[in-house]
C-alpha positions as CSV (number, residue, x, y, z in Angstrom):
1,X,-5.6,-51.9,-36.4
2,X,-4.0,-53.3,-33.1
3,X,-5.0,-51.8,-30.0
4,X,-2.4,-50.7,-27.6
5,X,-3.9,-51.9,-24.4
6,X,-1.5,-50.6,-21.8
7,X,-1.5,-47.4,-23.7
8,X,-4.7,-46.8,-23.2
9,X,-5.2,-47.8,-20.2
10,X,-2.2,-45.3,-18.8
11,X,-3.9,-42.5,-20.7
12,X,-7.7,-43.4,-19.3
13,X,-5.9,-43.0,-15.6
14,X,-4.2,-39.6,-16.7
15,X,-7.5,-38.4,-17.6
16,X,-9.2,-39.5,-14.6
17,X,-6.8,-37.9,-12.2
18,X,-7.3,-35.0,-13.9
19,X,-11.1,-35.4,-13.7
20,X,-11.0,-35.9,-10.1
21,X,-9.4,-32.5,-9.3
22,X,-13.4,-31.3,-9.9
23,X,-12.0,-28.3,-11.1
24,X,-12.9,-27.0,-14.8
25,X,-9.6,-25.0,-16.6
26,X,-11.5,-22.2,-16.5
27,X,-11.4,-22.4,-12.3
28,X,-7.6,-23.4,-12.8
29,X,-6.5,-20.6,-14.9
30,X,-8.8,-18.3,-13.1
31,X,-7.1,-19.1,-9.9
32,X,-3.3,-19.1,-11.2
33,X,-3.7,-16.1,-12.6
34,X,-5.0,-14.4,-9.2
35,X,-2.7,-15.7,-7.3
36,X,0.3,-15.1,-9.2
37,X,0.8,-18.7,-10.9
38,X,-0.5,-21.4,-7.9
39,X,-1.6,-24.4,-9.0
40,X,-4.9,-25.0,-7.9
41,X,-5.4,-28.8,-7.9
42,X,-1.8,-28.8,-6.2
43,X,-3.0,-26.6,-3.7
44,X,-5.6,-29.5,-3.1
45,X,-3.5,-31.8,-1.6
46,X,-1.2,-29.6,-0.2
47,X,-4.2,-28.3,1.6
48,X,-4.3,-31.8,3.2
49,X,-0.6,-32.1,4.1
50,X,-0.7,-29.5,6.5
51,X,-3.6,-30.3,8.1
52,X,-6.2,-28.0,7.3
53,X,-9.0,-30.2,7.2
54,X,-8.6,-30.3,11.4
55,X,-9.7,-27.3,11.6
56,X,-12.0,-26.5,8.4
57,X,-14.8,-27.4,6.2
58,X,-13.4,-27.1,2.7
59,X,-14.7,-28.1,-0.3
60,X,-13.3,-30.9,-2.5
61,X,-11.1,-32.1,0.2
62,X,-12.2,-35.3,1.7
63,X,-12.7,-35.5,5.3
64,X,-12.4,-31.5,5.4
65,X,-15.1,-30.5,7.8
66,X,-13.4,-29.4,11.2
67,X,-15.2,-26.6,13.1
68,X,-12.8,-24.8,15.0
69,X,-12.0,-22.1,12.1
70,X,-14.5,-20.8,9.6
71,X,-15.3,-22.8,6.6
72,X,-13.5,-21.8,4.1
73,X,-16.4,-22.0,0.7
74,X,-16.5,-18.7,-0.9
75,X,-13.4,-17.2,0.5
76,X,-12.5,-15.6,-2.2
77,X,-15.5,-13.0,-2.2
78,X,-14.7,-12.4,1.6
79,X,-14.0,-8.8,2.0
80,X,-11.2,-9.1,4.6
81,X,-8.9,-12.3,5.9
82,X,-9.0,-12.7,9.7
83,X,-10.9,-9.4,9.8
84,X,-8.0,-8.0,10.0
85,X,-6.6,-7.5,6.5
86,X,-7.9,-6.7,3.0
87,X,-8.6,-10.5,0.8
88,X,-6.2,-9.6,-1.9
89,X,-4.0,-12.9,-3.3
90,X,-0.8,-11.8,-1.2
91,X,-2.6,-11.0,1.9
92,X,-3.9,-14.7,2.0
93,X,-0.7,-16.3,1.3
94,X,0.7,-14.4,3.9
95,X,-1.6,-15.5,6.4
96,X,-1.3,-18.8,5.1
97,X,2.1,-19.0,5.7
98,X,2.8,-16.1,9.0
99,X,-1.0,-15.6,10.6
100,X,0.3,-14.5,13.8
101,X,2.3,-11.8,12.6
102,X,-1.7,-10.5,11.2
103,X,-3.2,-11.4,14.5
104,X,-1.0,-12.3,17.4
105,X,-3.9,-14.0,19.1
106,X,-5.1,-16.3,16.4
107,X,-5.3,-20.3,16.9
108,X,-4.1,-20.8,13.8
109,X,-0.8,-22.4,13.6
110,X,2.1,-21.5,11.7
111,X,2.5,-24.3,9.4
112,X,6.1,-24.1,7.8
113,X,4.0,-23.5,4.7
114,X,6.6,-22.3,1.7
115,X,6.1,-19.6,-0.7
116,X,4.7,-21.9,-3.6
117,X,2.3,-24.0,-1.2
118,X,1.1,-20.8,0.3
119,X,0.6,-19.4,-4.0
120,X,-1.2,-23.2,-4.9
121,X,-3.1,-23.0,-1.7
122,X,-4.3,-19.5,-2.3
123,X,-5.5,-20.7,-5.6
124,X,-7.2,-23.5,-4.8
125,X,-9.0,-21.6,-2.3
126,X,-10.2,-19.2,-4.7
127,X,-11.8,-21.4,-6.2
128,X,-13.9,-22.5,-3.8
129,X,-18.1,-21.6,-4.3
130,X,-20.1,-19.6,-1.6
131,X,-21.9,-22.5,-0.4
């Protein structure tokens, strides 16, 4: 039998993306379904793009450890979002995308963040552990 070298090497790299994500399926599916259908290990990078990591420590996203907001590990068993409004899976991708119209006097910046970056934000986040 011939082994197809490029083959295998293009599938090896697909499964070491997904590997690097260092989320199970379990977390993913978990997380989509909360949050409507985000895509955790989009939400990830997107995280990233907008800059997040400035201001918060976040798990699994390199280089995330600002300290001018609160970390952001185990936000999803947080009773309330800005201690303002109940942690439900809308709430946070409202604040994601609008947190001054939660609280006017937040530091937070609105981002421009769209309605599917705010879902596969949301469900990365909740998948983030306490610690």
């Amino acid at each position: 039998m011939k082994i197809n070298w490029t083959s295998l090497s293009i599938l090896a790299a697909v499964f070491g993306l997904c590997a690097c994500s260092g989320l199970s399926r379990r977390e993913i599916r978990d997380a989509s379904w909360t949050t409507g259908g985000g895509n955790a290990r989009a939400g990830r990078y997107e995280i990233a793009t907008y800059g997040c990591p400035t201001c918060h420590t976040i798990s699994g996203v390199p280089g995330a450890r600002g300290l001018v907001g609160p970390p952001l590990n185990g936000i999803g068993n947080r009773s309330f979002i800005a201690g303002e409004i109940p942690n439900t899976p809308s709430n946070l991708e409202h604040w994601i995308q609008h947190p001054h119209s939660i609280e006017p006097h937040t530091i937070m910046p609105e981002m421009n963040v769209s309605d599917s970056d705010s879902r596969d934000i949301a469900a990365y986040l909740y998948t983030l552990p306490n610690n």
